[in-house]
C-alpha positions, -999 to 999 in steps of 0.1 A, spaced: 897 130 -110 900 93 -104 937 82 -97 957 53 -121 952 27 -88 911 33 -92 907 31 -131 931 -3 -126 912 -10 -102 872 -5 -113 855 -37 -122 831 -41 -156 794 -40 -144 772 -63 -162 738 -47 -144 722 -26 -121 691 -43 -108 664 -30 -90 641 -50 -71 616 -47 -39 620 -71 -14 603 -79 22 626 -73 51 637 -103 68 618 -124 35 648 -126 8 646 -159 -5 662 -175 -39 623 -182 -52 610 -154 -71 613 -121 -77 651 -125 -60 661 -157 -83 651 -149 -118 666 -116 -113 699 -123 -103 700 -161 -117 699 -147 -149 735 -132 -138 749 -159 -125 751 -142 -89 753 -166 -53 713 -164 -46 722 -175 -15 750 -151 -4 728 -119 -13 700 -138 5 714 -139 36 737 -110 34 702 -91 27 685 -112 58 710 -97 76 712 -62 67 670 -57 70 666 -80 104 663 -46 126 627 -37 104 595 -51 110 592 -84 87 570 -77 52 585 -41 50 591 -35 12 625 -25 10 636 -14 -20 673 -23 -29 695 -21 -62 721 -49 -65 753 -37 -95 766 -71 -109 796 -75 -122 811 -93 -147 831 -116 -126 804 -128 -112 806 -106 -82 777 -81 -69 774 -53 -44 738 -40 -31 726 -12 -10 694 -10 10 670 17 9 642 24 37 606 16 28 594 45 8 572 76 19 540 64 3 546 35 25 552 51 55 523 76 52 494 51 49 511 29 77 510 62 99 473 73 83 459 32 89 447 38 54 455 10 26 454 31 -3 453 73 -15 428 88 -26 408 84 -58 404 121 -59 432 141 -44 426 176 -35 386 167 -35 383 139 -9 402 135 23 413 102 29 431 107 61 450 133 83 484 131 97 498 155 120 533 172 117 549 150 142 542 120 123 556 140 93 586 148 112 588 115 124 590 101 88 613 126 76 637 117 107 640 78 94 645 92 55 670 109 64 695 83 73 686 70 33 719 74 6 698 101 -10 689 120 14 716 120 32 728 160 32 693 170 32 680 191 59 648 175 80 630 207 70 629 198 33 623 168 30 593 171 56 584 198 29 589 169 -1 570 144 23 541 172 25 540 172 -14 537 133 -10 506 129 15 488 162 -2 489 143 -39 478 110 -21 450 126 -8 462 126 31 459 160 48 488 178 70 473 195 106 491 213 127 477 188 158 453 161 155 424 171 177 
């Protein structure tokens, strides 16, 4: 139950926008300034504020982030890591899945590197009170419908 000082408090949204960006690479040229021009939002405040927030990952990492504009012109954003499709054919060195999952192999990743994934997901909004064990298991689904096969050890 939201208290009287909250509802008073709760500003109008205008939008929720969803948009991939590079790490590092936010810049008011598109897709960044069509999106939230059309808004009115400070391109260059989000741009920098975004700079700021991704400088720790390696540059031309699609992050995906969803901005909430308000109506006073005001936004808010939160970042989310890179996502698992991503992260598995970085780890596999592969550039896409495969045509045929189930039939043909197009890599094999070991447990550790699953683990390893799972570990950096973890500290994401949604996945936050998730155990490591399942979303290894959800990032097991993942490679096994791209085509990328799970091994206890790579030999």
């Amino acid at each position: 139950m939201s208290t009287l000082k909250e509802i008073l408090t709760r500003r109008p949204v205008a939008a929720t926008i969803r948009l991939t960006v590079p790490a590092g690479a936010a810049r008011p040229a598109p897709p960044v300034g069509p999106a939230l021009g059309q808004y009115r939002l400070n391109l260059m405040a989000f741009c920098k504020d975004f700079n700021a927030r991704t400088q720790k990952y390696k540059p031309d990492t699609p992050m995906s982030v969803t901005i909430t504009a308000f109506k006073d012109n005001t936004f808010e954003f939160t970042v989310k890591s890179p996502s698992v499709t991503w992260y598995l054919k970085k780890a596999a060195g592969i550039d896409s899945g495969s045509s045929r999952p189930g039939h043909v192999v197009a890599s094999t990743l070991s447990v550790r590197h699953i683990y390893e994934i799972a570990k950096v997901k973890q500290s994401d909004p949604y996945c936050q009170y998730m155990s490591l064990e399942s979303i290894s298991k959800s990032i097991i689904g993942t490679a096994n419908s791209m085509g990328i096969k799970v091994v206890k050890d790579l030999d």
